[in-house]
C-alpha positions as CSV (number, residue, x, y, z in Angstrom):
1,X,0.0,0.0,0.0
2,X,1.1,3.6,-0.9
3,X,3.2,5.4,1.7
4,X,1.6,8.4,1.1
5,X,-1.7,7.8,3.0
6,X,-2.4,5.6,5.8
7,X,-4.1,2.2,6.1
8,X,-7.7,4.2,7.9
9,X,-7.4,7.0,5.2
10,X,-8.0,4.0,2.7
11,X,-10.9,2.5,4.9
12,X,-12.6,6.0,5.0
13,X,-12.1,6.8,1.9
14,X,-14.0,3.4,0.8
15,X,-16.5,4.0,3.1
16,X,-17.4,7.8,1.9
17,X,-17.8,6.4,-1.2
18,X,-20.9,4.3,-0.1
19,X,-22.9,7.9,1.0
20,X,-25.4,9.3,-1.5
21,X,-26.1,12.5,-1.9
22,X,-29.3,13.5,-0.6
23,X,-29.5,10.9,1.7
24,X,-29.4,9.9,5.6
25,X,-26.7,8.6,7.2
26,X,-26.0,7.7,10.5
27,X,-23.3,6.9,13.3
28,X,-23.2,5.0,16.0
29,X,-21.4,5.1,18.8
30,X,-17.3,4.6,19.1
31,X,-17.5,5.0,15.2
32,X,-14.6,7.4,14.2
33,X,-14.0,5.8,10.9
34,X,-17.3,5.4,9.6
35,X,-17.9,9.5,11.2
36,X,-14.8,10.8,9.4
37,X,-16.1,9.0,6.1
38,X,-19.7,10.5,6.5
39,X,-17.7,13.5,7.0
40,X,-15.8,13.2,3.7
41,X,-18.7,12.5,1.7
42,X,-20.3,15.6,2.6
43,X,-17.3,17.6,2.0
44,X,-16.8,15.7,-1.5
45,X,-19.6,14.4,-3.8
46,X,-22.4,14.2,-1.0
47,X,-23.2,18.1,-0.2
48,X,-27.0,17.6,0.3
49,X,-26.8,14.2,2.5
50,X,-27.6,14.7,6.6
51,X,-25.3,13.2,8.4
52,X,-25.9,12.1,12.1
53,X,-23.3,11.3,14.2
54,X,-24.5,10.0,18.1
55,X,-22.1,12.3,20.5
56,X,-21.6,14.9,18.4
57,X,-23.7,18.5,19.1
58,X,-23.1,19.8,15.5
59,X,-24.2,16.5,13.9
60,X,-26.7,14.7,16.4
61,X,-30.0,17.0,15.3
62,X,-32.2,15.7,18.2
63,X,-33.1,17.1,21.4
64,X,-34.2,14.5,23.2
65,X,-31.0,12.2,23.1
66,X,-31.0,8.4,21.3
67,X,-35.1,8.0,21.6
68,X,-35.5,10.6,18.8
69,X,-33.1,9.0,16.5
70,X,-33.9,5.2,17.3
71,X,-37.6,6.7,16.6
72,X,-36.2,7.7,13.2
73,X,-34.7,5.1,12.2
74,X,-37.8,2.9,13.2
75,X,-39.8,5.4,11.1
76,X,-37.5,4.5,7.9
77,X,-35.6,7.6,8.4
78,X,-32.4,6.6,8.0
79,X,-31.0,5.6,4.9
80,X,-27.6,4.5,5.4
81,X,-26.2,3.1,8.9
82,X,-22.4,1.7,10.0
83,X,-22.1,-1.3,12.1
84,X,-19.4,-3.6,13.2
85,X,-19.0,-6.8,15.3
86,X,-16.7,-8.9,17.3
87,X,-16.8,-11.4,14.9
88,X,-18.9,-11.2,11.8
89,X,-19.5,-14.4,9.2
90,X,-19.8,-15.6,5.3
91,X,-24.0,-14.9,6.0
92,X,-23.5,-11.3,7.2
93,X,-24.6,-11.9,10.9
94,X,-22.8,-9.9,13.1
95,X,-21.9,-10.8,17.1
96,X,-21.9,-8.4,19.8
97,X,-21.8,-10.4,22.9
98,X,-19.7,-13.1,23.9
99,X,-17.4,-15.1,22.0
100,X,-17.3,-18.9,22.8
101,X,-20.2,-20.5,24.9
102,X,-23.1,-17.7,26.0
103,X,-23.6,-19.7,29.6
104,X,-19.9,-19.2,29.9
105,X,-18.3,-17.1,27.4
106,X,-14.5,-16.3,27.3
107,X,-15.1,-12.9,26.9
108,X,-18.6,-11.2,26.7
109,X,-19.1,-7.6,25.4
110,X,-21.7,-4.9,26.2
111,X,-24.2,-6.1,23.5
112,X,-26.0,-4.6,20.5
113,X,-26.9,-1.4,21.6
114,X,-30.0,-0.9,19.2
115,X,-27.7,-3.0,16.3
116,X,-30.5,-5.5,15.9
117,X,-33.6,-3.2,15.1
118,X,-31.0,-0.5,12.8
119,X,-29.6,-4.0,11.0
120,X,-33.4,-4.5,9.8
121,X,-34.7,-0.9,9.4
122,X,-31.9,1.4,7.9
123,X,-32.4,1.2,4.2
124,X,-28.7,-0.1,3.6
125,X,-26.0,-0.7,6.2
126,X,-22.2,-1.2,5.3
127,X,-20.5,-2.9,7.6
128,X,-16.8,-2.8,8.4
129,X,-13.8,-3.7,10.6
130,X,-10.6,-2.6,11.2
131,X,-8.8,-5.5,11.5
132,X,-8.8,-8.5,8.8
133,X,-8.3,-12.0,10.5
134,X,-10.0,-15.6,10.6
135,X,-10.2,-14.7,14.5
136,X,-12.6,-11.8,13.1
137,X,-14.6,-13.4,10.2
138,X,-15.6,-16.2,11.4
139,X,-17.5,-19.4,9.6
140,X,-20.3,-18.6,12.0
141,X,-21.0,-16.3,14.3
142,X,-20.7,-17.5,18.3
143,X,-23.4,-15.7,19.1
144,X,-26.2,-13.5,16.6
145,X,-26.7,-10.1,17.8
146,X,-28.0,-8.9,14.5
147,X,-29.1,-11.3,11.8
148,X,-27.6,-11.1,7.9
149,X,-30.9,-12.6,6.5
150,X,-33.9,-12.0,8.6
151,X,-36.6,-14.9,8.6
152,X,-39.1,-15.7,5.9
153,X,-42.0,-13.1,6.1
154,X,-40.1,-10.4,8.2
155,X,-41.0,-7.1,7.8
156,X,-37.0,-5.7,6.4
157,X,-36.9,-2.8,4.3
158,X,-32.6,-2.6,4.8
159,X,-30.2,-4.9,5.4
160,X,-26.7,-5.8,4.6
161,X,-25.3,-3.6,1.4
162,X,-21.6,-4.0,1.8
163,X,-18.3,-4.7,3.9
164,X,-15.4,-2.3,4.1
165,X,-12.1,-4.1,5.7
166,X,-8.2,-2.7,5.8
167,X,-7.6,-5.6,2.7
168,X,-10.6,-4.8,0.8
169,X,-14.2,-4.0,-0.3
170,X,-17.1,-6.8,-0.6
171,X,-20.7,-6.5,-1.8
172,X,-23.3,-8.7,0.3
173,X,-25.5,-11.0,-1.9
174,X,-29.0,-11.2,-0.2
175,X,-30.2,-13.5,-3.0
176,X,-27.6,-16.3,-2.0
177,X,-26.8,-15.2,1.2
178,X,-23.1,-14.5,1.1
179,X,-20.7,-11.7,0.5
180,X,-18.7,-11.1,-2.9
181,X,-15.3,-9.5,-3.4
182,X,-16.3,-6.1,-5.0
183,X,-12.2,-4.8,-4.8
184,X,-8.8,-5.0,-3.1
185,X,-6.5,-2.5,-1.9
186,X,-3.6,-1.3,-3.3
187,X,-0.6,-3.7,-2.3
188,X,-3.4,-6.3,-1.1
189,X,-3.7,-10.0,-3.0
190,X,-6.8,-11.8,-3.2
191,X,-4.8,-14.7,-1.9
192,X,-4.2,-12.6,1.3
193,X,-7.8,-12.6,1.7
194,X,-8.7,-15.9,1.1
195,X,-5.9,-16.7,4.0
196,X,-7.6,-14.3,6.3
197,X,-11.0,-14.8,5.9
198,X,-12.8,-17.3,7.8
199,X,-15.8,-18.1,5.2
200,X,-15.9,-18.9,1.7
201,X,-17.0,-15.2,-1.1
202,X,-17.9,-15.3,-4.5
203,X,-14.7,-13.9,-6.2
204,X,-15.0,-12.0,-10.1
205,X,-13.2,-13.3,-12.7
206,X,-11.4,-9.9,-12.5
207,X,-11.1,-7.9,-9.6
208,X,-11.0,-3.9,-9.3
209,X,-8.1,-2.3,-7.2
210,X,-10.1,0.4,-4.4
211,X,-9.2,3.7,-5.3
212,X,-6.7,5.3,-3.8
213,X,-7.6,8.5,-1.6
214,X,-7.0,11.5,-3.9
215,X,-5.4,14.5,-3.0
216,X,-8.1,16.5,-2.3
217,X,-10.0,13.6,0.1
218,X,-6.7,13.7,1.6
219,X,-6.6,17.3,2.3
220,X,-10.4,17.9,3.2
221,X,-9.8,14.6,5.8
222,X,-6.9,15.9,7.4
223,X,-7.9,19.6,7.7
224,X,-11.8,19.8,8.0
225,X,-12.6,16.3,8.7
226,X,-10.4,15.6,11.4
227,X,-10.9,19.3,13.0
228,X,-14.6,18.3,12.9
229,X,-14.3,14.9,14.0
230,X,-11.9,15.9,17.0
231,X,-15.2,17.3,19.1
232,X,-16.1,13.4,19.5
233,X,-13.0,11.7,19.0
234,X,-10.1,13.2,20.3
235,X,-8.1,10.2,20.8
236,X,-8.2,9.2,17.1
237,X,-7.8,12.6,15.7
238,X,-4.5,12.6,17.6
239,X,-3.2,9.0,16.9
240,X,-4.1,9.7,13.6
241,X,-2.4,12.8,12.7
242,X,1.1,11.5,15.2
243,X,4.5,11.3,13.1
């Protein structure tokens, strides 16, 4: 990968690219990629979207705290929403909670936090990690806080649209219930991600290479963006922007 940008410049630049102008997008809590990429959008090609971030007072248009924006987004509201998990598998369920056994877990987490009801109602939801490993992306889930496909009948307007990760960018197949390789990074080789992915992805017979963050994402992220983004995350502003 290019030395002139860094590994979550690439990730938010990949994720900006998934907000549509005009549109709704949301961010949940402890979020800072997915923010600054909301961020970069509307700085770039998404001037008209509204972009919500929870903790933020210049982005979090509510008064009454979470209740007005989890009434929202049960209203349809939102049309784009982030998530993440502890582990996350082949059939885009994602795992909050514990890993290993529930009754006696080796670790267990605080839980969804509203990611089960925003996994069915936001229009689309990207999802994405930070880190790329078979101890991540799993075969399946240890335990579903948020299902991929929800049950025959079930009322599901959003859903999975995509997955963002430091090695590349997949597309999530509802019809057959799996994710396919949309494009790698720079410097990144499909067999790299085959090695560190725990479940099996449709793969193109040629694959796209993710753009590389242009010079003006780069300097809208690192001057506006990041100045922006510092009111909610300090701590990754400043690890970001060290040496």
């Amino acid at each position: 990968m290019g030395s002139a940008y860094r590994v979550e410049e690439v990730l938010i630049a990949a994720l900006a690219a998934e907000v549509r102008d005009g549109e709704v997008t949301a961010v949940g809590s402890r979020s800072p990629i997915p923010a600054a990429a909301a961020l970069l959008a509307f700085y770039t090609h998404a001037p008209n979207a509204t972009v919500i971030i929870l903790g933020s007072r210049r982005h979090f248009p509510f008064t009454e705290g979470s209740k007005e924006f989890f009434d929202l987004a049960q209203r349809g509201g939102i049309d784009l929403f982030f998530l993440s998990g502890v582990q996350i598998d082949g059939q885009g369920n994602i795992n909050l909670h514990v890993v290993g056994d529930y009754g006696r877990p080796r670790v267990r987490f605080q839980g969804g936090m509203g990611s089960g009801m925003l996994y069915f109602m936001a229009r689309r939801v990207v999802l994405f990690r930070t880190e790329h490993s078979r101890r991540v992306f799993v075969p399946r889930v240890d335990f579903i806080t948020a299902p991929g496909l929800g049950p025959p009948g079930a009322y599901r307007p959003g859903g999975p649209a995509a997955l963002v990760t430091p090695l590349g960018v997949f597309d999530f197949d509802r019809g057959r219930g799996r994710f396919r390789l949309r494009s790698l990074h720079p410097g990144v080789s499909l067999a790299e991600v085959v090695g560190r992915t725990g479940f099996e992805f449709d793969v193109p017979a040629e694959i796209p290479l993710t753009p590389e963050p242009t010079a003006e994402q780069l300097r809208l992220l690192r001057g506006p963006v990041l100045a922006e983004l510092a009111e909610v995350y300090p701590e990754f502003v400043r690890e970001l922007t060290a040496g």
